[in-house]
Steps between C-alpha positions, in 0.01 A plus 500: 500500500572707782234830574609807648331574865315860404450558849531375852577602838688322741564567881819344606656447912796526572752765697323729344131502316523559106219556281559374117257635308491375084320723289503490129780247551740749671610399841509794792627400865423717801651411873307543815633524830160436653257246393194709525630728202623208323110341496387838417647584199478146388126519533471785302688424214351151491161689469637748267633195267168299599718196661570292763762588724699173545694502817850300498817454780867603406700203501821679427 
């Protein structure tokens, strides 16, 4: 049996920064130009969803 993931953030590098952020089971994506931003918002919706923010590399 396969669970939904409710919630999550994820940081990933690569050309550009992207935030994913899973909430409810809905998948958003927001690009970054600048890393700084990227950790940023991250942060805060990882608090706002009381998660880790798990940080991966593009391999694309």
């Amino acid at each position: 049996m396969v669970t939904a993931k409710l919630h999550g953030v994820e940081l990933v590098r690569g050309q550009k920064w992207t935030v994913r952020v899973t909430a409810y089971g809905t998948t958003l994506i927001f690009p970054f130009e600048a890393e700084q931003y990227a950790r940023s918002y991250a942060d805060g919706q990882a608090f706002r969803l009381g998660v880790e923010v798990v940080e991966l590399k593009d391999c694309a």
